[in-house]
C-alpha positions in Angstrom: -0.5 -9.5 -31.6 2.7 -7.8 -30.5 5.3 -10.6 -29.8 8.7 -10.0 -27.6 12.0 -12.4 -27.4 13.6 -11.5 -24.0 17.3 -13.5 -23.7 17.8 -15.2 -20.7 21.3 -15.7 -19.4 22.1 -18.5 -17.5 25.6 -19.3 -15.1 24.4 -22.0 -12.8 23.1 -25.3 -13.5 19.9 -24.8 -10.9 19.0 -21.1 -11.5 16.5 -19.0 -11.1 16.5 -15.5 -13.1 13.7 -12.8 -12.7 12.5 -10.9 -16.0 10.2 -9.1 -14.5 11.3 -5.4 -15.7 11.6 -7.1 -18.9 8.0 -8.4 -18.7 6.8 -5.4 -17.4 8.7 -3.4 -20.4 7.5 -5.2 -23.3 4.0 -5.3 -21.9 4.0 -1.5 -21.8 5.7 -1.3 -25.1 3.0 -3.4 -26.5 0.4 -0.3 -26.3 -2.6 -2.2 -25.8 -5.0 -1.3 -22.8 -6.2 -4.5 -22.4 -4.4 -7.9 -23.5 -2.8 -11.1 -22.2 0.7 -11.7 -21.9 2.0 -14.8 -22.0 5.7 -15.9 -20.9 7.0 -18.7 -22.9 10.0 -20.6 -22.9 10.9 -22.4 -26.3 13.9 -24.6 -24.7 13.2 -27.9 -23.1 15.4 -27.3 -20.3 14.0 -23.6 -19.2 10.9 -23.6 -17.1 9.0 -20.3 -16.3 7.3 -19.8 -12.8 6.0 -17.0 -11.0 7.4 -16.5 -7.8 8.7 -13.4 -5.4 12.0 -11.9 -6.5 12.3 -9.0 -4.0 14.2 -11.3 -1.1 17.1 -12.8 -2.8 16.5 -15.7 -0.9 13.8 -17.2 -2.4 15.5 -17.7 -5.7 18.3 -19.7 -3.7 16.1 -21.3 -1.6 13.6 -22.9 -4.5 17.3 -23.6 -6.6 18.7 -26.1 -3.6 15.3 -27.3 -3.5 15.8 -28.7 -6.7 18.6 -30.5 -6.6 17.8 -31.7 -3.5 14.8 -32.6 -4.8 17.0 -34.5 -7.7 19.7 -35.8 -5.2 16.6 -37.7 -3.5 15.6 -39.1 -7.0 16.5 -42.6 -7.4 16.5 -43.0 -11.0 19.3 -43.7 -14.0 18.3 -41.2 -16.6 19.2 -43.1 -20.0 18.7 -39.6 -22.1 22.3 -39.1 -23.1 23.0 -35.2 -23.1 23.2 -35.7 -19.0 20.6 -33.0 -18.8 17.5 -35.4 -18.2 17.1 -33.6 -14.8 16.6 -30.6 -16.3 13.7 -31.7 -19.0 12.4 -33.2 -15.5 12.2 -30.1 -13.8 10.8 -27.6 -16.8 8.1 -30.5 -16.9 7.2 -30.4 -13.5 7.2 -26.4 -13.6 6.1 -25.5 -16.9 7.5 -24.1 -19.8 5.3 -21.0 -20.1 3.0 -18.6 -17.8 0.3 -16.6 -18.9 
C-alpha cells in the first residue's frame, strides 16, 4: 500500500481547494493497475468532497453556501477555539473520499 501526504494550503475561512492534479499524480505514481484511492483528511476542521473544479464558480458558490448556511444556524457553539462551525461542516461533508 503506497501511501501519499498532499499539503493543503488554506487563506480563507470557507474555502474550497481542488487537488485533483495532486490526486491524479500520486495515483499514477503509485504504479498499480488496479487499486483504490482514498482521500483522507486527518484535521477535524478539513472536509474532503468531490465536486466540479473546472468553473471557478462552483467553489465560490458551495463556500457562501456555507456560511450562509451557518449565518441561518441559530445555535451558541460552547467549544472554545471559535471554530465549532468548522467541526460542523467537515461532519456534515466528510473527512475523507474514496
Amino acid at each position: 500500500m503506497k501511501v501519499t501526504d498532499i499539503p493543503v494550503e488554506t487563506h480563507e475561512r470557507y474555502e474550497l481547494v481542488s487537488i485533483t492534479d495532486e490526486v491524479k499524480r500520486a495515483v499514477r505514481d503509485a504504479g498499480s493497475d488496479e487499486s483504490i484511492c482514498i482521500v483522507s483528511s486527518t484535521h477535524t476542521t478539513a472536509a474532503v468532497t468531490v465536486n466540479e473544479d473546472y468553473d471557478r464558480d462552483v467553489p465560490r458558490d458551495l463556500a457562501a453556501a456555507c456560511r450562509a448556511f451557518l449565518g441561518a444556524l441559530d445555535v451558541s457553539f460552547e467549544h472554545a477555539e471559535g471554530n465549532s462551525d468548522s467541526h460542523l461542516l467537515t461532519s456534515l461533508f466528510g473527512q475523507s473520499q474514496t
